[in-house]
C-alpha positions, -999 to 999 in steps of 0.1 A, spaced: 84 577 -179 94 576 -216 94 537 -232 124 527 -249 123 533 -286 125 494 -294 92 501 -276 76 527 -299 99 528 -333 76 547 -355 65 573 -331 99 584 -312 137 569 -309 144 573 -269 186 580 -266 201 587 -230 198 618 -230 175 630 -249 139 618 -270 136 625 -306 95 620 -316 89 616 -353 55 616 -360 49 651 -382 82 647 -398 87 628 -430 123 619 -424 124 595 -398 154 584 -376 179 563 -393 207 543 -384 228 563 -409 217 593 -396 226 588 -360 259 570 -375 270 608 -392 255 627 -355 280 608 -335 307 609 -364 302 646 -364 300 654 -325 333 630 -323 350 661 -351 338 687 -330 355 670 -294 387 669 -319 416 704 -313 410 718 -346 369 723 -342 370 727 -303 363 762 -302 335 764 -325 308 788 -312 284 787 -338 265 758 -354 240 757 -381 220 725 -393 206 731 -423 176 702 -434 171 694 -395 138 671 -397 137 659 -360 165 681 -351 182 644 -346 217 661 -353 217 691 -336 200 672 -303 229 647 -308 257 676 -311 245 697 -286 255 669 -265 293 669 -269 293 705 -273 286 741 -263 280 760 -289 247 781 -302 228 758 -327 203 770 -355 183 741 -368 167 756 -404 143 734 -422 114 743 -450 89 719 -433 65 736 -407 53 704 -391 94 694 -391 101 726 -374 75 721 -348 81 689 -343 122 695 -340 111 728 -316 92 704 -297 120 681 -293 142 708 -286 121 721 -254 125 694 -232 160 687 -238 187 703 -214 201 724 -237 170 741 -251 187 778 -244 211 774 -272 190 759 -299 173 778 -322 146 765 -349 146 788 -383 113 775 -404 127 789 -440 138 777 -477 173 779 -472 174 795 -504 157 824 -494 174 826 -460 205 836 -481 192 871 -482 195 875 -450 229 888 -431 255 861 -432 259 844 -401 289 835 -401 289 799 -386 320 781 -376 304 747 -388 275 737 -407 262 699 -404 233 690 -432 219 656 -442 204 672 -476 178 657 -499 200 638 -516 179 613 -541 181 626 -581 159 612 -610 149 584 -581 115 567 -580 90 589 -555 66 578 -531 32 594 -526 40 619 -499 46 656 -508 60 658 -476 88 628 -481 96 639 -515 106 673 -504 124 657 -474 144 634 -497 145 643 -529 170 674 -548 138 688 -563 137 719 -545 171 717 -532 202 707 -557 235 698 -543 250 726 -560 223 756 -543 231 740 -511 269 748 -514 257 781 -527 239 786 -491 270 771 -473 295 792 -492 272 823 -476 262 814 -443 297 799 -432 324 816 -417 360 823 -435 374 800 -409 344 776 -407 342 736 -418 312 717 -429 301 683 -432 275 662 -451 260 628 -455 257 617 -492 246 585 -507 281 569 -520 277 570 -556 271 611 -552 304 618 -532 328 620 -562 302 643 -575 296 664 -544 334 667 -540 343 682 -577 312 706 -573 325 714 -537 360 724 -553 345 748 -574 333 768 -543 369 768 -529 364 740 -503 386 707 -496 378 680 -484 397 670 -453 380 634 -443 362 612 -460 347 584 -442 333 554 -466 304 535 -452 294 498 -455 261 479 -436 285 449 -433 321 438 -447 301 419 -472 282 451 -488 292 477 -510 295 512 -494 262 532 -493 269 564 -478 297 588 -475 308 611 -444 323 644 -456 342 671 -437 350 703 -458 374 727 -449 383 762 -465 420 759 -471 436 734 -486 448 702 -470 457 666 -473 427 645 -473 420 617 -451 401 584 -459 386 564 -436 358 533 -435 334 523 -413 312 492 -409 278 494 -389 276 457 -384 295 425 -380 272 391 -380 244 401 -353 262 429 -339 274 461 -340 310 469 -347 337 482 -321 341 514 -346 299 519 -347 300 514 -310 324 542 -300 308 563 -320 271 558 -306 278 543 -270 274 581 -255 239 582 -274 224 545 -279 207 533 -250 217 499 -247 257 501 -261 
């Protein structure tokens, strides 16, 4: 009998229907991140990405993500990350979940995984290390996990504009003050941005991360906010969006 994550934060986040533990990996669970999961399994219920057969999550950690989209969905999942211990870890995770048959963990540089035959997914999901010229901590491990040392926001887009289909969407998770950036380099590669969903801790804050769904032809944008908390709780917009995955919303 598993104890609720409240229970055991720093060791593994307990959802309804599925446990993430944490311990190897160097990027932990975040409200943020399971924020974008549920904003991204709630695109993927949606007509225009319903049929998607073919998922890839490129930066996987836990394999928080593709756990929380293999939920609301039915399609084949590869989780591809350059940590070993996160790619245990997110296997691990992976094995005693329901849907262990369709996930798939890839331990490589996704650099170097471009060399390989295009894949061809219909969506790709990626929470990238996203800091630039930011202070480091100590860790090797954390660095790599969150910094654009080894990964630049522009060789990502290279290894999306390879692995994804002709037909297929993506989306990332950005810092805010990176998303303007992110969406003139993303033009460059021939993709448009179809939503873009600003978001704040509270009404008071500034925004501090972005949502961003990328499509190959070209399209009216849509803008969107969303605010994680109100006073002492969370918002109507933040619950719909984590009630299927929290376990006490």
């Amino acid at each position: 009998m598993y104890k609720t994550f409240t229970q055991m934060a720093n060791n593994y986040f307990q959802f309804k229907q599925f446990i993430v533990f944490q311990e190897k990996c160097a990027m932990k669970v975040t409200t943020d991140a399971c924020l974008f999961g549920g904003w991204a399994a709630n695109l993927l219920s949606n007509e225009r990405l319903n049929s998607i057969k073919k998922i890839a999550d490129i930066g996987t950690g836990t394999g928080l993500l593709t756990l929380m989209i293999a939920q609301n969905c039915s399609a084949e999942i590869d989780a591809i990350d350059i940590d070993a211990d996160a790619c245990e870890e997110a296997s691990a995770n992976f094995n005693q979940s329901v849907w262990k048959e369709r996930l798939k963990v890839i331990n490589a540089d996704i650099k170097h995984y471009l060399s390989e035959e295009a894949n061809g997914y219909d969506f790709i999901i990626t929470n990238p290390p996203f800091f630039d010229n930011d202070l480091k901590s100590n860790s090797d491990k954390r660095n790599l996990a969150m910094h654009s040392d080894e990964l630049s926001l522009e060789e990502l887009l290279i290894a999306i504009k390879r692995k994804l289909s002709d037909t297929g969407s993506f989306v990332i998770l950005l810092p805010y003050h990176r998303s303007i950036y992110f969406e003139e380099l993303s033009s460059k590669f021939g993709f448009h941005l179809l939503e873009k969903t600003i978001v704040k801790q509270t009404p008071k804050h500034d925004p501090f991360r972005t949502m961003l769904l990328f499509v190959g032809e070209k399209v009216q944008a849509i803008q969107k906010e969303i605010i994680i908390k109100n006073g002492n709780d969370y918002t109507t917009d933040f619950k719909n969006l984590l009630k299927e995955y929290y376990l006490h919303l």
